[in-house]
N, C-alpha and C positions, 0 to 999 in steps of 0.2 A: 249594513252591507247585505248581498242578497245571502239568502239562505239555498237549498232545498232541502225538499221533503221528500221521502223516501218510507216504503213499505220493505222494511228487513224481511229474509227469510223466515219462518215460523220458529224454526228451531231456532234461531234468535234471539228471542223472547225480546227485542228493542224495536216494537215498531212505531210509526211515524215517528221517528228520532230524526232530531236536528240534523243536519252534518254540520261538521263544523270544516272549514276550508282554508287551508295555509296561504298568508301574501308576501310581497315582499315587504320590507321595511323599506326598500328606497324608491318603488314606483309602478315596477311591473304590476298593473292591475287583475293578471291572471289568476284564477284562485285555485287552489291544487288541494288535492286528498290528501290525506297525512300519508297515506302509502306512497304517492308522487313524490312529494316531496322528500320522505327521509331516501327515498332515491335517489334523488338530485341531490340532498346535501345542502346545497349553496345556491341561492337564486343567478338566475343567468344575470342580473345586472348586478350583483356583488354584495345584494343585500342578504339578511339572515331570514327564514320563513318564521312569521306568527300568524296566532289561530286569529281568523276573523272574528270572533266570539268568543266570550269564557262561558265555559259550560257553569251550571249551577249543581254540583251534588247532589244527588240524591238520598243518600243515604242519613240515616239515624243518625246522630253522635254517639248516642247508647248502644248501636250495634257495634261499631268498633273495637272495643276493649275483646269479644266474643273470634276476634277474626285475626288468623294467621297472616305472615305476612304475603301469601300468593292473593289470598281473598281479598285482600288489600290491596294489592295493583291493578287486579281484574278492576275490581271498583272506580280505579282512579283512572287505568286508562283508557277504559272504555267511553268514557266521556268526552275523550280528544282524540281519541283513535278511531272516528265513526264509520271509518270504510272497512275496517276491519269488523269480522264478525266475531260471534261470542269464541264460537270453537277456535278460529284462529288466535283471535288473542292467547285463549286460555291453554293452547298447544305452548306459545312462545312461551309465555310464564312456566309454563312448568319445564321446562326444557334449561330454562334462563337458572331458575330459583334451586335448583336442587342438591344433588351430596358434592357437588365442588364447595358449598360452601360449608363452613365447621362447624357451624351452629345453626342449631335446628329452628329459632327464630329469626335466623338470615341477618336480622339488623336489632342487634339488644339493643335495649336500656339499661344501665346501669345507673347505680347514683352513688358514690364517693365524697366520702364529707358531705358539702352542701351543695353539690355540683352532681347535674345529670350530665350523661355521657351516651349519643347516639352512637354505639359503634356499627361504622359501615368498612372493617378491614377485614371481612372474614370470608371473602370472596377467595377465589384464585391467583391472586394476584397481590394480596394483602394491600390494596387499596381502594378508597368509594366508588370509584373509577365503574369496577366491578358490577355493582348495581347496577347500571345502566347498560356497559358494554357486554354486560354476560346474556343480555336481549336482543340488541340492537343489532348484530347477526341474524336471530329467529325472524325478526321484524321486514327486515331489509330482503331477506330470503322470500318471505312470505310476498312482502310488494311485489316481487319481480316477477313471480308467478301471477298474482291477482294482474297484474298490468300486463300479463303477456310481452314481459320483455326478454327476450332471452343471451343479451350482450352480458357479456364479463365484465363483472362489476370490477373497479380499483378503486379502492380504499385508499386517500392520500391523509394522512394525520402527521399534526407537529404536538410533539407532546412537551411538557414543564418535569415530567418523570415518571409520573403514575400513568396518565392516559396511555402509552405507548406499550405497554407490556400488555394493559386490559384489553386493550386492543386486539395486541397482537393473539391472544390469549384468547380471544373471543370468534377471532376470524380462522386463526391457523387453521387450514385443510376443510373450509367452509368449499364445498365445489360452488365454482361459477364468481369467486372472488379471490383477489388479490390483495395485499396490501404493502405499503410500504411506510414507514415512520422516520421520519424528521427529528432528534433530537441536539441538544445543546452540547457539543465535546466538552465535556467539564464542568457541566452546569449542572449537573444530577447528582445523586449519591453513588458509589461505588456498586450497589446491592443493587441500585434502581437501573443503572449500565449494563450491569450484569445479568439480570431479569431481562431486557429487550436481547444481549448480542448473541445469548446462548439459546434464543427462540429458533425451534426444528421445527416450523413450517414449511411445507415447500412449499407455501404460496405468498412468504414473508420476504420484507424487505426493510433492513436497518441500518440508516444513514447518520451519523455523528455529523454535525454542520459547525464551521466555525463562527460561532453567534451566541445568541442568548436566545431565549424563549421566543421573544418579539418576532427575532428574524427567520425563525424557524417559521413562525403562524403566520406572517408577509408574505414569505416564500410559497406558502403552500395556497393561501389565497390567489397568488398572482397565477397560479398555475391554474389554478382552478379559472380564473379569470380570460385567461389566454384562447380565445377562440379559437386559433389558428391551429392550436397544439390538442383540443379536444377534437376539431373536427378528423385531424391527422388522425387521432388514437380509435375515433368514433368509427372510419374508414377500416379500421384492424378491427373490430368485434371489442372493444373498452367503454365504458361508461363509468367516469371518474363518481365517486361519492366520498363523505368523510366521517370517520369515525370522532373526528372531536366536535363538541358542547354543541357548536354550528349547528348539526344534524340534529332535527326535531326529536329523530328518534333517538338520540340521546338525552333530551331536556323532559320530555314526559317523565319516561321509568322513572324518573328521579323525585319528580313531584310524588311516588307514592311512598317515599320513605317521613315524608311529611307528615301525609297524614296516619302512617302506623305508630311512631312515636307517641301523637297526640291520644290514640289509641291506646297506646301502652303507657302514657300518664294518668290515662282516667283508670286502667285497669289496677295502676298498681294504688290508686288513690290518691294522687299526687296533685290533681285537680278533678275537678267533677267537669262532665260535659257540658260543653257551650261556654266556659272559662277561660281568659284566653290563654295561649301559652307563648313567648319569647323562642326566640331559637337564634343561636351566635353562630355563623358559621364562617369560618379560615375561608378566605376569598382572594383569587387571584382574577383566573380569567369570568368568573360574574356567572359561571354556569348554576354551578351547585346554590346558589341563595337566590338566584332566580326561578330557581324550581320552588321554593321556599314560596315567594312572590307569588306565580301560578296558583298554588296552594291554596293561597289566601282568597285572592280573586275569586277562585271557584268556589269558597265561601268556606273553608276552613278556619277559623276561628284563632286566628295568629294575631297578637300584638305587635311588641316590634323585630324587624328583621336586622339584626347586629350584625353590623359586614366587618369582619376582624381582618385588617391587614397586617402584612408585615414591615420593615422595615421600607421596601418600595412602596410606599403609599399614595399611591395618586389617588385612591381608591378614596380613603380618608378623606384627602384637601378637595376632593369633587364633594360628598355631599357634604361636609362643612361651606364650601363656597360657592358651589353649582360652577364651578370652573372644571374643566377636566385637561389636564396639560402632563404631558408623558416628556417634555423635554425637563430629561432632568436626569441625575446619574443612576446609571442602571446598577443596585446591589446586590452583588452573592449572601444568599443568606443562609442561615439554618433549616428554614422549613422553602428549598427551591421549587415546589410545584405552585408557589404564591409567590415568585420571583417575575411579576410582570409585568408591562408598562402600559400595553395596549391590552383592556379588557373585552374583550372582543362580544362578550352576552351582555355587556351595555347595552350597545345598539336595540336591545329590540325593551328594555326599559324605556330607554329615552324615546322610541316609538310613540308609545303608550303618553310620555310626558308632552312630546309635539301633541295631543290628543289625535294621534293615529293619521296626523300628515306625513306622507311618505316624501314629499316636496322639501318640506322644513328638514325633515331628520338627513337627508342625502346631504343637505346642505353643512349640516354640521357634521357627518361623517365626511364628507369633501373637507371642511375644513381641518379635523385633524388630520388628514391625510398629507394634507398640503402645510400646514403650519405647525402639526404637531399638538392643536389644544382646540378646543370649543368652550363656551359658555352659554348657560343655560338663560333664558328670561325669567323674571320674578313668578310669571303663572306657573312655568314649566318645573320650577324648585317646588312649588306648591304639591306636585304628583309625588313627591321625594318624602313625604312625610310619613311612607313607611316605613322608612330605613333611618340606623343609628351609622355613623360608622367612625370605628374607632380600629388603636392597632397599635402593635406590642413592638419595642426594638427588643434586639437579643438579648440584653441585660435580663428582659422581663421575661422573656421564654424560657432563659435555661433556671432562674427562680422560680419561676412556676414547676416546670418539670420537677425541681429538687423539693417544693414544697409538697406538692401531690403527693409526691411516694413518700415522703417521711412525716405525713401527717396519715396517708391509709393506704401505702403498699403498692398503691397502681400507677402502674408506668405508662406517660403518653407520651405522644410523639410529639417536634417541633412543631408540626402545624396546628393539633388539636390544643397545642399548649399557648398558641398563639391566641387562639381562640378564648381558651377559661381564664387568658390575663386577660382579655377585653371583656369577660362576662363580668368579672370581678369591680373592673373600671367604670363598668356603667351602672351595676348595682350602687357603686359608690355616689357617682353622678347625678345617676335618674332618681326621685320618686316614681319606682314603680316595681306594685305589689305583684305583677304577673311572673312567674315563675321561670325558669332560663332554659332550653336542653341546649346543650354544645355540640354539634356534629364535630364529631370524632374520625376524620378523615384517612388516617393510615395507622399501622403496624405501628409500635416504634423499633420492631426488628428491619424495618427499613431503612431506619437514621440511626442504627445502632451506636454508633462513633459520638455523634452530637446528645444523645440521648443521656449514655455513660460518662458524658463527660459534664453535663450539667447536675450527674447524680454524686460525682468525683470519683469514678469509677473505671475513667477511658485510659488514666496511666503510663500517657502514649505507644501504645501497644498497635504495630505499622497491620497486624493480621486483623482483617473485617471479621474474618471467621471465627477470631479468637476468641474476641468482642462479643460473637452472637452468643456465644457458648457462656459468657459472663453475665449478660442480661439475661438467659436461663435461670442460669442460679441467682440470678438477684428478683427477678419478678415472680417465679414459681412457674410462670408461663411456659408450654413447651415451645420449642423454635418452629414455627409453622412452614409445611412442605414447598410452599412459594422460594423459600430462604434454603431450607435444606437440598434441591435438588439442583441450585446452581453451587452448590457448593465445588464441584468438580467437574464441573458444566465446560464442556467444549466451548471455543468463540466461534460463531458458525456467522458471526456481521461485522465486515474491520473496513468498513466502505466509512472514508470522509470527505467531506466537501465544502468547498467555498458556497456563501450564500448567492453568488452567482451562477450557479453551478447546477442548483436543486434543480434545474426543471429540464436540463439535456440526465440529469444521474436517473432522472424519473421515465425519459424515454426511451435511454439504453436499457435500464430497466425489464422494459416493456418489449 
């Protein structure tokens, strides 16, 4: 695809650098900046934006173990973020990365027993979520000035439980946006509810929908899709964008926790550089291990990518089968932010597997749309051979939980627990000597209830808060300010809706 070439500013220090240019996955042959795009969010014909090229790293392997985690995203996303300059980036970064978070390396490594542990809950929000969403304001900010746009940005996001707080968390009292969040009545955790309804934004908006994840991320799609309804909102000074996975400028930031781990395995000696390394990550809607993907492409030096689901596994029965079919019962589980049918950061995999026909992939995104399932061609499984994927029903989540802590004290959450039973099952499985880290996706003061209870601890005790004050004294952990300041937290969002409904709740709204 065409390039251009480009002479950066001096202070730049990147010149003749590539651009690299965002398409759609279903056809629009337009090619947009990365700044364009994570403005737009969502291609005008319904596809998701990929980079026309992967960049190639430049960097050392040997330099990494040397470098914080800000130096580290500068690195990574300076590669895919080529319209941005060095200064702007490295304004977002530091704005994104700083004391909201509780540890000074932003995203540890830990190792427990035999098992690494990426922990990414030490944001504001005590969820991974954070990593990304605690930028993608700065970023979004930044485009809108470089592109001279001066419309009121609205934020429309459906969340599974974490994206909706980081979110909200990231954007509240941002001038020049809005937002408003979509989640499941009763599909979240009690802690995860209470984190989005008690958000004092005044530019926040929190909608309970009577649905599941699916119809929440339908809903918000279709809005987004609605010509009719943007041109209306366009005619008021509104330009719709999205804070979830969608938005490019949530799927970069994320690619750089990838490669600081790898970073932090060579430093603590755990591999030597250029070795490769494994990574298992809890996988719902396909963002977070696509960034994983990214990674690798750009030639980071990843073995296989472990898609750990949970009890909804369509995720699993696709790359066992190359069938991908969402008709099937939808389960409430233990770890709900991986409660999901439609994987929506598929699409821009399967991109890649059509070998970057946007023709083919519309055709198979049309067909689940319409039928509910797609299947892959034998060439097109052939592109699937970096992924493993496997996935834990609850019996094995809440034993892993209770094994972790009574074999070394550390207490994880449903999702991350999802994850270390599937790191264990494919160690079992595979011959392969490459070594595993586990992204460690939430708190487990977020699941406190499910956490306690797989520890025999929960007692049926009806107070969330009681519970949190019990996982204190059982982990030595203090209860993180995410948890403590909704403790007594006014309800300031008690708005709910039929999934018919979401897109007049969106314009009265407005």
């Amino acid at each position: 695809m065409p390039k251009l070439l480009r002479r950066q500013k001096q202070k730049n220090k990147r010149e003749w650098k590539m651009d690299i240019l965002y398409r759609s996955t279903r056809g629009d042959k337009k090619g947009y900046t990365a700044s364009e795009a994570i403005i737009k969010g969502l291609c005008d014909d319904g596809g998701l934006f990929v980079p026309d090229s992967f960049p190639v790293f430049d960097f050392d392997l040997n330099e990494l173990p040397s470098l914080d985690y800000k130096k580290t995203a500068f690195m990574v996303m300076k590669e895919f973020l080529t319209d941005y300059t060095d200064e702007e980036l490295l304004n977002c970064i530091n704005r994104a990365y700083d004391e909201k978070f509780d540890d000074k390396e932003i995203a540890p490594l830990v190792k427990k027993g035999d098992q690494y542990f990426l922990e990414l809950f030490h944001g504001k929000t005590i969820a991974f979520k954070d990593m990304a969403l605690s930028i993608l304001p700065h970023l979004l900010t930044t485009a809108m000035k470089k592109n001279n746009d001066n419309r009121e940005v609205v934020i429309l996001t459906a969340t599974s439980g974490d994206t909706g707080k980081a979110a909200l968390a990231g954007f509240a009292d941002v001038p020049g946006t809005r937002i408003i969040v979509f989640y499941p009545k009763g599909g979240v955790s009690r802690i995860q509810e209470l984190q989005m309804v008690t958000e004092k934004g005044k530019n926040t908006k929190v909608i309970g929908v009577w649905g599941n994840f699916d119809d929440c991320q339908s809903g918000v799609k279709a809005i987004f899709n609605d010509a009719a309804l943007k041109e209306e909102l366009a005619g008021k000074g509104f330009e719709f964008s999205s804070a979830n996975s969608i938005n490019i400028g949530r799927l970069i930031p994320q690619v750089a926790y990838y490669v600081f781990a790898y970073g932090r395995m060579v430093k603590n000696g755990e591999i030597k550089a250029g070795d490769k390394l494994n990574f298992v990550v809890p996988t719902g809607n396909f963002g977070n291990i696509l960034a994983a993907y990214y990674a690798k492409r750009a030639g980071l030096p990843i073995g296989k990518l472990i898609c750990a689901s949970n009890e909804n596994k369509v995720l699993f029965d696709f790359f066992k089968s190359g069938v991908y079919d969402k008709n099937r019962e939808f389960i409430l589980t233990s770890s709900p932010s991986m409660d999901i049918l439609i994987s929506s950061n598929l699409e821009r995999l399967i991109y890649f597997t059509c070998g970057c026909d946007a023709k083919k992939n519309a055709e198979l995104m049309n067909s689940l749309a319409t039928t509910g399932k797609y299947e892959l061609k034998d060439d097109m499984k052939e592109e699937l051979k970096d992924f493993y994927g496997e996935y834990a029903n609850e019996d094995e989540v809440f034993a892993t939980i209770k094994a972790v802590y009574e074999d070394t004290g550390y207490v994880i959450d449903t999702h991350t627990a999802v994850a270390a039973t599937v790191e264990k099952k494919y160690r079992a499985a595979v011959k392969d000597d490459n070594k595993c880290v586990i992204i460690s996706t939430a708190s487990p003061y977020k699941f406190t209830r499910n956490v306690l209870k797989a520890i025999g601890r929960e007692d049926g005790e009806p107070d969330d808060f009681k519970l949190v004050d019990r996982l204190c004294e059982l982990s030595g952990v203090r209860v993180p300010n995410a948890v403590e300041e909704i403790r007594n937290a006014k309800i300031l969002h008690d708005t709910v809706c039929k999934v018919n409904e979401m897109k007049e709740t969106v314009r009265s709204s407005l």
